[in-house]
Structures are given as structure tokens and as C-alpha cells.
Biopython code that builds the backbone (N, CA, C, O; Angstrom):
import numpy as np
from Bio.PDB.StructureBuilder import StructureBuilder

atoms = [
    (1, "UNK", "N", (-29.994, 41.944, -68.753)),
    (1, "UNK", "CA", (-30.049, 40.710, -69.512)),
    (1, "UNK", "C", (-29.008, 39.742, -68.956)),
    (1, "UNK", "O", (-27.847, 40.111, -68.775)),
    (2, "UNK", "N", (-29.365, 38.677, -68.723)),
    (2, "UNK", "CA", (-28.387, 37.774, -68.200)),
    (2, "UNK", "C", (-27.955, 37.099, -69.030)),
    (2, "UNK", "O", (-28.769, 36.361, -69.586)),
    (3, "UNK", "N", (-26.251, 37.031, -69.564)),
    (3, "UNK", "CA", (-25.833, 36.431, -70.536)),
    (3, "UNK", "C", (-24.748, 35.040, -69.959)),
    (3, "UNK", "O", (-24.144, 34.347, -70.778)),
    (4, "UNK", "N", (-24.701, 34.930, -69.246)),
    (4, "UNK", "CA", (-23.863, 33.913, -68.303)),
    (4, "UNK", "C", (-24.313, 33.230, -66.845)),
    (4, "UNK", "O", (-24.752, 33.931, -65.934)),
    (5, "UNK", "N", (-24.137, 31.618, -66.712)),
    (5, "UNK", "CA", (-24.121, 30.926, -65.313)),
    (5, "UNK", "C", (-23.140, 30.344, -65.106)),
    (5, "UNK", "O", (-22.508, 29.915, -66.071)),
    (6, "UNK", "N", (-22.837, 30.204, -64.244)),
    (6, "UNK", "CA", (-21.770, 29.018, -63.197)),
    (6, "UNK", "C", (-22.140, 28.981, -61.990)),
    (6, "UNK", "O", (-22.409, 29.902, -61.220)),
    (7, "UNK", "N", (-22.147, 27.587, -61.811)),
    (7, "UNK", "CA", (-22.312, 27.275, -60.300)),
    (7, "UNK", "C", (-21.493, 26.001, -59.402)),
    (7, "UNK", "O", (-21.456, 24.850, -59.836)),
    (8, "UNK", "N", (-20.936, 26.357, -58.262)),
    (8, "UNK", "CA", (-20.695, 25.766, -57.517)),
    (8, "UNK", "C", (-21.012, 25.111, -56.626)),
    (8, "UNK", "O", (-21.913, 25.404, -55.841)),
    (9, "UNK", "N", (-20.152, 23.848, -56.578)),
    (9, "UNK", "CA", (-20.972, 22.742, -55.745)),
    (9, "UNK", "C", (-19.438, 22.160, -55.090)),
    (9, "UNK", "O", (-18.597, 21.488, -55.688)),
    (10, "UNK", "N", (-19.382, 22.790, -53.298)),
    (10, "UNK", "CA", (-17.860, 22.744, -52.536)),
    (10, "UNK", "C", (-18.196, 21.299, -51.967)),
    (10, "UNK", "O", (-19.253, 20.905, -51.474)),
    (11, "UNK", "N", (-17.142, 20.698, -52.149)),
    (11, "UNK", "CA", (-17.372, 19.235, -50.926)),
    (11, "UNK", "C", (-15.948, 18.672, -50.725)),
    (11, "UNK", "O", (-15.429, 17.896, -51.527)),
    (12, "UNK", "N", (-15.316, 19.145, -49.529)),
    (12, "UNK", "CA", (-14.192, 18.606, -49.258)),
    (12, "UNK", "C", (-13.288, 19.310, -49.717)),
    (12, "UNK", "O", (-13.040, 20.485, -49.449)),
    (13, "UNK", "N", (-12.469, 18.218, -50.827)),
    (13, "UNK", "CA", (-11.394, 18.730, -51.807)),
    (13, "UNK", "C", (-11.675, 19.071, -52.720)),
    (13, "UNK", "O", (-10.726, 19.389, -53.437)),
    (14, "UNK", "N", (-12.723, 19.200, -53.169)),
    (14, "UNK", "CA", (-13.482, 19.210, -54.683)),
    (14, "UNK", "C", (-14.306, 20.322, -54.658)),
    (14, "UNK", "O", (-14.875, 20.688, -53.630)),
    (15, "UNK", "N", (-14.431, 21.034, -56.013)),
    (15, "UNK", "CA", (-15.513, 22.277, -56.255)),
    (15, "UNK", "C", (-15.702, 21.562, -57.261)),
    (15, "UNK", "O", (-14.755, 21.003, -57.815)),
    (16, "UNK", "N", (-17.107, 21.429, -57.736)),
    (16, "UNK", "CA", (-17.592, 20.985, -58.942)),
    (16, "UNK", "C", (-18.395, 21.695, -59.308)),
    (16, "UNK", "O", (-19.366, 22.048, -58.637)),
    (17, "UNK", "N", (-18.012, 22.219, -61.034)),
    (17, "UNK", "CA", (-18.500, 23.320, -61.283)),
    (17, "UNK", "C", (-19.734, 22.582, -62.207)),
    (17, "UNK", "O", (-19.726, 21.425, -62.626)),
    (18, "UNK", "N", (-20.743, 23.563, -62.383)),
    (18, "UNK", "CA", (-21.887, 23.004, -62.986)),
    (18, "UNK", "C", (-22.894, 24.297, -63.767)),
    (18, "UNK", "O", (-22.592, 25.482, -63.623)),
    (19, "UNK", "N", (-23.837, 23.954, -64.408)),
    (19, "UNK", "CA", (-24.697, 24.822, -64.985)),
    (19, "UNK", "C", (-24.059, 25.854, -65.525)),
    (19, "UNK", "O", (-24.508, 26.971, -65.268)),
    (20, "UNK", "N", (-22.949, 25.745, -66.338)),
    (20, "UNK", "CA", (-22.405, 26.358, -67.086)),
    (20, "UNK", "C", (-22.462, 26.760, -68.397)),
    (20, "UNK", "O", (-22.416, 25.818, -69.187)),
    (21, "UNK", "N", (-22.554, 27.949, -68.929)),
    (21, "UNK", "CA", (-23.351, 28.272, -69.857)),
    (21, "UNK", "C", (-23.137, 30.051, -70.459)),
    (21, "UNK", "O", (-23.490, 31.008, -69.770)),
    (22, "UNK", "N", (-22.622, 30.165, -71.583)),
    (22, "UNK", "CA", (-22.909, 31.250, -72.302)),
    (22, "UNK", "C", (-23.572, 31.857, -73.187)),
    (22, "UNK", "O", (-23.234, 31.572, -74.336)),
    (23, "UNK", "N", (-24.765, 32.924, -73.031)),
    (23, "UNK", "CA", (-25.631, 32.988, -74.304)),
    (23, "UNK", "C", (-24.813, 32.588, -75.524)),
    (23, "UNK", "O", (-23.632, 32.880, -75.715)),
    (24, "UNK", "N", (-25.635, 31.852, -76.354)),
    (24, "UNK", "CA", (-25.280, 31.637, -78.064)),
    (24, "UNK", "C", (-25.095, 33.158, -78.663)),
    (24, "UNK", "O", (-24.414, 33.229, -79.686)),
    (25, "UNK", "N", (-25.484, 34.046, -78.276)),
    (25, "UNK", "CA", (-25.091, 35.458, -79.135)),
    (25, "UNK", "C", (-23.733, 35.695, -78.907)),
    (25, "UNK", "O", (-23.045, 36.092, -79.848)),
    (26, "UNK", "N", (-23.238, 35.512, -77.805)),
    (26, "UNK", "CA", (-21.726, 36.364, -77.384)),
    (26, "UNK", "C", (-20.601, 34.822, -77.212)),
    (26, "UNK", "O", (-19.423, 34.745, -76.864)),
    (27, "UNK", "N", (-21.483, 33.871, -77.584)),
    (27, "UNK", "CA", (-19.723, 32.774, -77.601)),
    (27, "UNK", "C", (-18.640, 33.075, -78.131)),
    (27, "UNK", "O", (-18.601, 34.202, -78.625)),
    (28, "UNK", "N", (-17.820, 32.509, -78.195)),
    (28, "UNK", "CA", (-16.778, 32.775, -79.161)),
    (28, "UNK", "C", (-15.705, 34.264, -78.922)),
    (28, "UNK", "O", (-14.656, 34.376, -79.556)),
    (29, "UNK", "N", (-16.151, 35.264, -77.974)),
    (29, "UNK", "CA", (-15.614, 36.017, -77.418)),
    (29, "UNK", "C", (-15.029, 36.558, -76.100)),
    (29, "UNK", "O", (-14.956, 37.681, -75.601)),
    (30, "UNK", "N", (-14.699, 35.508, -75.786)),
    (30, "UNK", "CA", (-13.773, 35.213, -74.208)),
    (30, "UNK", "C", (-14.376, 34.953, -73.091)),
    (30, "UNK", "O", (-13.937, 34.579, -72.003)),
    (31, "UNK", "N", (-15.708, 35.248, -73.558)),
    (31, "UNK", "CA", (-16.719, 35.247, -71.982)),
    (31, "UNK", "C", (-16.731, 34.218, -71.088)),
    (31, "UNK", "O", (-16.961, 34.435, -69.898)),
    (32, "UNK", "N", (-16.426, 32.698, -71.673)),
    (32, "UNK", "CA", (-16.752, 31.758, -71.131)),
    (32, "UNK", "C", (-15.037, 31.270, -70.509)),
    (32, "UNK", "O", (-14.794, 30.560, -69.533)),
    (33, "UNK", "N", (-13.949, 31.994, -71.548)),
    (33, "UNK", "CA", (-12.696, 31.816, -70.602)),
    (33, "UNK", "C", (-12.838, 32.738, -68.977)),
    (33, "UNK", "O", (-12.780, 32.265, -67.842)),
    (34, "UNK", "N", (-13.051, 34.270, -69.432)),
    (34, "UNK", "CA", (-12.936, 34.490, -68.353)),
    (34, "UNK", "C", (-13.665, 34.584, -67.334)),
    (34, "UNK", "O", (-13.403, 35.283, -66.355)),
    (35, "UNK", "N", (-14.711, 33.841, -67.487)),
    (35, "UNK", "CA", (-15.491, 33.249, -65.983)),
    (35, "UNK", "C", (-15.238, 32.068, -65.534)),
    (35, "UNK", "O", (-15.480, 31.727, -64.376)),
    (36, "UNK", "N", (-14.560, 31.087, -66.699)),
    (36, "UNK", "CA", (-13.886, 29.925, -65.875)),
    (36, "UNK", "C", (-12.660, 30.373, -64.864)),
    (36, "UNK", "O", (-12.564, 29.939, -63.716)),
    (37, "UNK", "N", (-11.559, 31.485, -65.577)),
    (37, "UNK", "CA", (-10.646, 31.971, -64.891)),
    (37, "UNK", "C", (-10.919, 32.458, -63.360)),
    (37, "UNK", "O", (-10.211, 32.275, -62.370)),
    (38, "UNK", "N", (-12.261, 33.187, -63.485)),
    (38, "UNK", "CA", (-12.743, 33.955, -62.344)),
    (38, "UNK", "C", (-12.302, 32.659, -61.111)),
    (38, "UNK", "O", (-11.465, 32.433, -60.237)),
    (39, "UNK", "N", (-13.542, 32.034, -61.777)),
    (39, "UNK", "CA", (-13.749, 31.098, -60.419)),
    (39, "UNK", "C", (-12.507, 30.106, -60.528)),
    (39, "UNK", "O", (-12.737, 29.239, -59.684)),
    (40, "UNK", "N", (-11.591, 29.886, -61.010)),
    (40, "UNK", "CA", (-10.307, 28.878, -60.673)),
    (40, "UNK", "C", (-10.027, 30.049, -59.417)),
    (40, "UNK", "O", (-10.474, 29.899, -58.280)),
    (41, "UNK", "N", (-9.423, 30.918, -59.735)),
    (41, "UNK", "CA", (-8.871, 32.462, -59.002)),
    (41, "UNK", "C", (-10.115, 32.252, -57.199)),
    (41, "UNK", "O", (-9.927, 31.982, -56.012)),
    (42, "UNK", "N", (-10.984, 32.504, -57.869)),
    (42, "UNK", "CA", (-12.094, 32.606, -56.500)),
    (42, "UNK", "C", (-11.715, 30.924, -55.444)),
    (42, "UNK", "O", (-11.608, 30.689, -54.240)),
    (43, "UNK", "N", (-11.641, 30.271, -56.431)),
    (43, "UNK", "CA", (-11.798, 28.357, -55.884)),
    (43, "UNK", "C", (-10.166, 28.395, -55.056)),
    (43, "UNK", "O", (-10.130, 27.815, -53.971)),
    (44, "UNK", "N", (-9.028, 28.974, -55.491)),
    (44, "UNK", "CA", (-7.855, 29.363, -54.896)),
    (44, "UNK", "C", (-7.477, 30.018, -54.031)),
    (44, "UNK", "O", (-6.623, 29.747, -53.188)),
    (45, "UNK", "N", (-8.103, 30.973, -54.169)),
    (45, "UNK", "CA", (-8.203, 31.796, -52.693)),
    (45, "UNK", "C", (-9.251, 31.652, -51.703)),
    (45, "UNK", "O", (-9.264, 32.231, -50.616)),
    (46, "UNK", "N", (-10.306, 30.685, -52.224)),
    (46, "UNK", "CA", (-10.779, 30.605, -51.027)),
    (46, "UNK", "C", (-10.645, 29.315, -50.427)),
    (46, "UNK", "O", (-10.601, 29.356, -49.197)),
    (47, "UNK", "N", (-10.567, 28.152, -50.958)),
    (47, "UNK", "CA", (-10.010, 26.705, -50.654)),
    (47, "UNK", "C", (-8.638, 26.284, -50.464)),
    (47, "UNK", "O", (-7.885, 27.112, -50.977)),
    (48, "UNK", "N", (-7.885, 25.114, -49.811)),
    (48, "UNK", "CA", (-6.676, 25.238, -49.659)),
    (48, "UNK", "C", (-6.673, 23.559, -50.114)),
    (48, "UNK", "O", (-7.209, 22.602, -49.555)),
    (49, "UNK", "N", (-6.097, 23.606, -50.981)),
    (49, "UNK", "CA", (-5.495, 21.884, -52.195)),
    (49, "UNK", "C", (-6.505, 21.335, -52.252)),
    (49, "UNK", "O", (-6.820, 20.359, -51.572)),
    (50, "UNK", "N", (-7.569, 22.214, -53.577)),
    (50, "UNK", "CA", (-8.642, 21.639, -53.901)),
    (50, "UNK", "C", (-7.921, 21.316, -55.166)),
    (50, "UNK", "O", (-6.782, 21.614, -55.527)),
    (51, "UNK", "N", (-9.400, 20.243, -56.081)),
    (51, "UNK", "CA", (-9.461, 20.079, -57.480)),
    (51, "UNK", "C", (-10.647, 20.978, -57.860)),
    (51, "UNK", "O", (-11.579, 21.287, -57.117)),
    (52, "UNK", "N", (-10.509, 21.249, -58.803)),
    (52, "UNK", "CA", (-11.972, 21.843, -59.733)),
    (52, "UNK", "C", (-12.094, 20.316, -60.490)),
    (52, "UNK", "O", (-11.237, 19.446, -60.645)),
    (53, "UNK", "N", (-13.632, 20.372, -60.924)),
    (53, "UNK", "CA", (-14.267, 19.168, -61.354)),
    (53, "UNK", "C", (-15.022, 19.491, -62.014)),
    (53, "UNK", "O", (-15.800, 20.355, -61.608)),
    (54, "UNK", "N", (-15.173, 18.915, -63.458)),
    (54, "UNK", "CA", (-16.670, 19.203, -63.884)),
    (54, "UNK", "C", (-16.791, 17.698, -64.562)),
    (54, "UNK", "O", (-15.965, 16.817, -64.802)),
    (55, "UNK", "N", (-18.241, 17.830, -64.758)),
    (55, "UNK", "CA", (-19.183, 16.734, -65.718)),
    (55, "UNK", "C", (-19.764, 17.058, -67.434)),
    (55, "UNK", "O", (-20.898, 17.408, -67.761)),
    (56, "UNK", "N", (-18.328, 16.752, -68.516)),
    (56, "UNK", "CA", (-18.908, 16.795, -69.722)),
    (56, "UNK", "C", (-20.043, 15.873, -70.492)),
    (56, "UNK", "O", (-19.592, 14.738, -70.647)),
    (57, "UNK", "N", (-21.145, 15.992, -70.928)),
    (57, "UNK", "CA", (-21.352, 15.324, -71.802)),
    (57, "UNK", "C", (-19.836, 14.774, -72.723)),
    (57, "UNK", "O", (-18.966, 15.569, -73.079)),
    (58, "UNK", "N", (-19.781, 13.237, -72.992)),
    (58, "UNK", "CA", (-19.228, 12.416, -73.765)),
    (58, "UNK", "C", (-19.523, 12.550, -75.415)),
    (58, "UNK", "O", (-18.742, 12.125, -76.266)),
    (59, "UNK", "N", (-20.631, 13.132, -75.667)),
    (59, "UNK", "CA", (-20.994, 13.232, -76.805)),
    (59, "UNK", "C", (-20.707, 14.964, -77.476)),
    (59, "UNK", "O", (-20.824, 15.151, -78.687)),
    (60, "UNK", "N", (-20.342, 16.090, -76.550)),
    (60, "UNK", "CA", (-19.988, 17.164, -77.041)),
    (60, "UNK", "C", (-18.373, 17.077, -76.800)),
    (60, "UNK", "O", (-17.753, 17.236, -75.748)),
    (61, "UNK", "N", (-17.986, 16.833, -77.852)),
    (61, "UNK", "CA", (-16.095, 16.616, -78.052)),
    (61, "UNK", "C", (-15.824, 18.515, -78.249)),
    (61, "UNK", "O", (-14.671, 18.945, -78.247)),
    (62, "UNK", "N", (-16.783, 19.278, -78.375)),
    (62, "UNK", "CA", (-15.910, 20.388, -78.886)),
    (62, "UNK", "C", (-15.586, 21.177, -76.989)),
    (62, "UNK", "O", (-14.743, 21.971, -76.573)),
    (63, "UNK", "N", (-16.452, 20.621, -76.483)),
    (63, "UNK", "CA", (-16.095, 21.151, -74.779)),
    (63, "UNK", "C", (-15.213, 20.001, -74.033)),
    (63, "UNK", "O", (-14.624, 20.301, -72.995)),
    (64, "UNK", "N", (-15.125, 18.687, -74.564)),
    (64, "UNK", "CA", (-14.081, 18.129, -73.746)),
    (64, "UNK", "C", (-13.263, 19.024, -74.212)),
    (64, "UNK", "O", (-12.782, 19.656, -73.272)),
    (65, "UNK", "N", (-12.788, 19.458, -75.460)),
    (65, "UNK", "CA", (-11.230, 20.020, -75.721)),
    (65, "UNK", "C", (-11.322, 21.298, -75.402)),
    (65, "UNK", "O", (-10.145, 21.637, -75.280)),
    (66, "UNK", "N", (-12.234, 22.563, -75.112)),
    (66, "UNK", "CA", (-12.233, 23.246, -74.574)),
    (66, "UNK", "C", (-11.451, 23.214, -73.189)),
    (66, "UNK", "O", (-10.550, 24.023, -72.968)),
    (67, "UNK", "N", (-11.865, 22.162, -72.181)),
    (67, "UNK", "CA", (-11.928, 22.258, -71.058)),
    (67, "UNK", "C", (-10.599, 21.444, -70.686)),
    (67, "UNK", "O", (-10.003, 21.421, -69.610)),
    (68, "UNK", "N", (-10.305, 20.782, -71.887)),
    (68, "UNK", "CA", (-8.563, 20.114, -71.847)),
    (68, "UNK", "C", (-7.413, 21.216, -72.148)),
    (68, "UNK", "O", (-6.318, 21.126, -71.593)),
    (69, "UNK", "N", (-7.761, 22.412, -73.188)),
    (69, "UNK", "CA", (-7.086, 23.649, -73.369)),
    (69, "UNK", "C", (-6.549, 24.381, -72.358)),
    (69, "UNK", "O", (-5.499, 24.975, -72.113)),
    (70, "UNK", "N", (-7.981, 24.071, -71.662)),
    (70, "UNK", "CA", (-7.195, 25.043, -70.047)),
    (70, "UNK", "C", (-7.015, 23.950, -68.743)),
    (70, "UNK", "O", (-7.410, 24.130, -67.591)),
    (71, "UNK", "N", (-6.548, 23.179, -69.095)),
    (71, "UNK", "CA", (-5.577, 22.164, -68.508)),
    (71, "UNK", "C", (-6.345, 21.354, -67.555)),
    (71, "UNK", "O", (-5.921, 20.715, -66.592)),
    (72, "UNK", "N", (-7.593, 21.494, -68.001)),
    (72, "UNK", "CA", (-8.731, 19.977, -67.392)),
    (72, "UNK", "C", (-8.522, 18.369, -68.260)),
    (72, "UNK", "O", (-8.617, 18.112, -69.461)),
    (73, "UNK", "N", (-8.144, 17.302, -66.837)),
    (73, "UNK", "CA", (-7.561, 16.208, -68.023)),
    (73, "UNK", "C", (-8.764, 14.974, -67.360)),
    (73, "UNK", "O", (-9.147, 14.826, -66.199)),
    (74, "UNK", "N", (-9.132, 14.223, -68.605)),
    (74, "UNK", "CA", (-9.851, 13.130, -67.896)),
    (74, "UNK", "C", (-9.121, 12.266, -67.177)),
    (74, "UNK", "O", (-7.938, 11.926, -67.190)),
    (75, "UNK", "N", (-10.710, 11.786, -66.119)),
    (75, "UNK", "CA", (-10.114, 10.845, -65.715)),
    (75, "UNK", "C", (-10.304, 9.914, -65.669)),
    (75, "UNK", "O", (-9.565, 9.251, -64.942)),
    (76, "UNK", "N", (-11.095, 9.415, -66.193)),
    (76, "UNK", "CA", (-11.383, 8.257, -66.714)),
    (76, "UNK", "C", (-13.089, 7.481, -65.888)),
    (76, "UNK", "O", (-13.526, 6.370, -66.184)),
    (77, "UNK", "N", (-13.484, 8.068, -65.269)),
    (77, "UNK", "CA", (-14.376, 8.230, -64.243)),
    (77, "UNK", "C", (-15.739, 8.556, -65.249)),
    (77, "UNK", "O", (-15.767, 9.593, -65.911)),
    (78, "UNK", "N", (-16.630, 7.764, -65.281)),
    (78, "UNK", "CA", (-18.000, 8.095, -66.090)),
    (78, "UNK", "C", (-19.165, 8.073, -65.408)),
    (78, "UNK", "O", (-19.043, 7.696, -64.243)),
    (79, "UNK", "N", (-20.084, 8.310, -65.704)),
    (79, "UNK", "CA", (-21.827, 8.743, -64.616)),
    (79, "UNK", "C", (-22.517, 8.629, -65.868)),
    (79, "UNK", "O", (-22.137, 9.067, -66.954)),
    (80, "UNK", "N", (-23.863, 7.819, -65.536)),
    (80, "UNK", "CA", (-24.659, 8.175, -66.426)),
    (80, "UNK", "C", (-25.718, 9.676, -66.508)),
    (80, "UNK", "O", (-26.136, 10.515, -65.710)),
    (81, "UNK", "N", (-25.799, 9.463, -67.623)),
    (81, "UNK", "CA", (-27.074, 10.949, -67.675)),
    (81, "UNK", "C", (-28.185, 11.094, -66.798)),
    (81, "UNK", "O", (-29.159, 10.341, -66.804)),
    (82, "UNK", "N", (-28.068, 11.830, -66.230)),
    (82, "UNK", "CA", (-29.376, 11.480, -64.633)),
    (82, "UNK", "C", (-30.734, 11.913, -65.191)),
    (82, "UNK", "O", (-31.123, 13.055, -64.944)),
    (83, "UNK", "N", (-31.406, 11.165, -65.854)),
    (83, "UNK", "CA", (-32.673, 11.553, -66.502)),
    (83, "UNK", "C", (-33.659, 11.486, -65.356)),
    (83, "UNK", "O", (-34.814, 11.883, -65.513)),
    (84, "UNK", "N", (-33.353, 11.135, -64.538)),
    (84, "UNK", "CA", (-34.671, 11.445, -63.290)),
    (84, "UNK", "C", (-34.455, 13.064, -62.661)),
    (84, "UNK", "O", (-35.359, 13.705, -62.125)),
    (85, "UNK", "N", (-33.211, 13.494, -62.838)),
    (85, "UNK", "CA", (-33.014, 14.914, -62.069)),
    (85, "UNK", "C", (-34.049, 16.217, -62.984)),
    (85, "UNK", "O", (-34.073, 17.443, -62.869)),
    (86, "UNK", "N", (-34.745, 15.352, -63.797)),
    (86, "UNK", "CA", (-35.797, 16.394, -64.562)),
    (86, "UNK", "C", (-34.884, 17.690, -65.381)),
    (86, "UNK", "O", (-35.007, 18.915, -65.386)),
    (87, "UNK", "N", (-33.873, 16.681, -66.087)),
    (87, "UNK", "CA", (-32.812, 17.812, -66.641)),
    (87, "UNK", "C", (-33.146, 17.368, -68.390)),
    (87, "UNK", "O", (-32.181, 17.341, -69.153)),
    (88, "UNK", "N", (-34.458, 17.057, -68.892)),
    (88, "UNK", "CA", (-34.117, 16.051, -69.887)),
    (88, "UNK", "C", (-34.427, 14.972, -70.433)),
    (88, "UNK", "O", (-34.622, 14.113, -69.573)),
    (89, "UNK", "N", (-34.570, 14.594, -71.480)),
    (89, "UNK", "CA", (-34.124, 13.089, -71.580)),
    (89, "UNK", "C", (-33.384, 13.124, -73.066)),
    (89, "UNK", "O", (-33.852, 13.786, -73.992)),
    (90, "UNK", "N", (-32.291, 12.411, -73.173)),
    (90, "UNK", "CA", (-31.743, 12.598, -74.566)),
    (90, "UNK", "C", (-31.969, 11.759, -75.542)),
    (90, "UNK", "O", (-32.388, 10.676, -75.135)),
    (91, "UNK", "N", (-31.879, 11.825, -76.399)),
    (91, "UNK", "CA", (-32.372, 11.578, -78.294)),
    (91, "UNK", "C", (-31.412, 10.095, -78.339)),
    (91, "UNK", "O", (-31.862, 9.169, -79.013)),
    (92, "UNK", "N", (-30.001, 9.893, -77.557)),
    (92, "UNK", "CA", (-29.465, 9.082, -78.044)),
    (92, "UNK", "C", (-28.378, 8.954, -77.255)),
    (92, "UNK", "O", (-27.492, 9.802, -77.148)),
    (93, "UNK", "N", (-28.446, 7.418, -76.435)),
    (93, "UNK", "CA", (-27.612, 7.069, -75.415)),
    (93, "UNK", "C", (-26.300, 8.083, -75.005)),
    (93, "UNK", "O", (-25.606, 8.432, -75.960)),
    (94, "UNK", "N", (-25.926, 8.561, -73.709)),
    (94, "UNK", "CA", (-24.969, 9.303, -73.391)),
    (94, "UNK", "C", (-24.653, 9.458, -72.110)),
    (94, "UNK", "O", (-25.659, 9.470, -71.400)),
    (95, "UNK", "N", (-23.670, 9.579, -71.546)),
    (95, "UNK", "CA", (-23.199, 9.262, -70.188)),
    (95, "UNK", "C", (-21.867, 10.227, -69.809)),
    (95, "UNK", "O", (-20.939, 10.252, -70.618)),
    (96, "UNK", "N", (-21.796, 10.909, -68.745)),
    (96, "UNK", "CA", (-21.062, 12.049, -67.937)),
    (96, "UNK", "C", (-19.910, 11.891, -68.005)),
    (96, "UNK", "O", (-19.687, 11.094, -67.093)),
    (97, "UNK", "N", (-18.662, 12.195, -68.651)),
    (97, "UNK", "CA", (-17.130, 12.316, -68.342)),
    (97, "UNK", "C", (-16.468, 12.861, -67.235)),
    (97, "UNK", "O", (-16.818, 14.040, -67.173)),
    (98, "UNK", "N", (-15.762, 12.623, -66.418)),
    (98, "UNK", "CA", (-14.937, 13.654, -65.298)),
    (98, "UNK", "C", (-14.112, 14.142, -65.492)),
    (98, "UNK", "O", (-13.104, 13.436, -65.530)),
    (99, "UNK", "N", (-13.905, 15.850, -65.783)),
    (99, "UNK", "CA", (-12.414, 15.700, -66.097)),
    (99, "UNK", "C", (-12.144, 16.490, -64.818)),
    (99, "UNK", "O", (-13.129, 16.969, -64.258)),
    (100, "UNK", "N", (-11.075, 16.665, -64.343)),
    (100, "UNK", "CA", (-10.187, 17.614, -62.963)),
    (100, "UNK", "C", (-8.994, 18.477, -63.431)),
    (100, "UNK", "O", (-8.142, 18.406, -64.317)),
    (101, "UNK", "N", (-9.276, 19.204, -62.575)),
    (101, "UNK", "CA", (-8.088, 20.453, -62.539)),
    (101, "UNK", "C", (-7.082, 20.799, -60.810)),
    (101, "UNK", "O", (-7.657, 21.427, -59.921)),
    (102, "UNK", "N", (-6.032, 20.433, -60.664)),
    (102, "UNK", "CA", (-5.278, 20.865, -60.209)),
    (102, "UNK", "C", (-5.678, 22.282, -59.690)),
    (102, "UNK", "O", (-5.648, 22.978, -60.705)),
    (103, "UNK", "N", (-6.126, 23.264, -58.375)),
    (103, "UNK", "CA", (-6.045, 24.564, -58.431)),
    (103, "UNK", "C", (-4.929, 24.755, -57.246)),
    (103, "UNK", "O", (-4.850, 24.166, -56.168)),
    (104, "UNK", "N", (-4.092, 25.777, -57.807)),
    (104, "UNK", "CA", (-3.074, 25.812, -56.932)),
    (104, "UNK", "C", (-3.228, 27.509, -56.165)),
    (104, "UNK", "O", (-2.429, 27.872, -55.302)),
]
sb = StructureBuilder()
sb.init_structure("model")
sb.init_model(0)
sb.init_chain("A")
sb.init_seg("    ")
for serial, (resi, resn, name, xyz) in enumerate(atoms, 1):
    if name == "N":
        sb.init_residue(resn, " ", resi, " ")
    sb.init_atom(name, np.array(xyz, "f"), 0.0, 1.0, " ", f" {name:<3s}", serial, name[0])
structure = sb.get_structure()
């Protein structure tokens, strides 16, 4: 049963993480810390003075602060919702946040 994704997307200085996702049965029980941990750890040893990057929805505040907890900070940098990438279309205007991480 597959209960977890992450995926990477390397370019340059930047890993941008994406398609991230924990079954709704097992949230709330570390799973989704420690596969972010994994890959900071993996993005560190295998890159040399990258950022990690991801793209929040603006409208889910409970994962900006997730992803500010473990020391992802915006940056002020916005994208709209790519409704042509056949990911979608949403109920009610919304547009991509950037936040970055430092991996040392």
C-alpha cells in the first residue's frame, strides 16, 4: 500500500520539492516530518549550497506553518495556480507561495 510521495525537481541551486503528500489515515504521526527530514539529509549530501523550495497553496495556512516550523520562510515570490498543467481547477481564486530553506 502506498502511503506517501515526494518528488524532486534539481536545477542548479535549487531542489524543489513537489507532489507531496501523506495518506489522510496516518497524518498526524510523524510521517510527513520524517520524509521531509529524509530528503533535506539526501538534498545535503548530495548537492553542495543548495536551497530546498517548495510551492504552498496561499489558501492552506495550516501547511504554510507546517513548513515555517521546520524553518521554511517566505519569500515573498507568488505563481499563479497552473490550471492548464491538468492539475485541477479550483472553486475559488488562489495562487502559489515560495517558501525556501537554507540546506547546509
Amino acid at each position: 500500500m502506498l502511503v506517501a510521495c515526494i518528488g524532486l525537481s534539481i536545477d542548479h541551486n535549487s531542489v524543489e520539492i513537489g507532489t507531496f503528500a501523506i495518506d489522510s489515515s496516518i497524518q498526524n504521526l510523524g510521517y510527513g516530518k520524517q520524509m521531509l527530514n529524509y530528503v533535506e539529509v539526501y538534498v545535503a549530501q548530495s548537492c553542495m549550497d543548495v536551497r530546498d523550495l517548495i510551492m504552498v497553496l496561499d489558501v492552506r495556512s495550516e501547511l504554510i506553518a507546517y513548513y515555517q516550523r521546520r524553518g521554511y520562510q517566505i519569500t515573498g515570490h507568488t505563481a499563479p495556480y497552473p490550471v492548464n498543467a491538468n492539475v485541477g481547477r479550483p472553486l475559488v481564486p488562489i495562487q502559489l507561495i515560495e517558501m525556501k530553506k537554507a540546506i547546509i
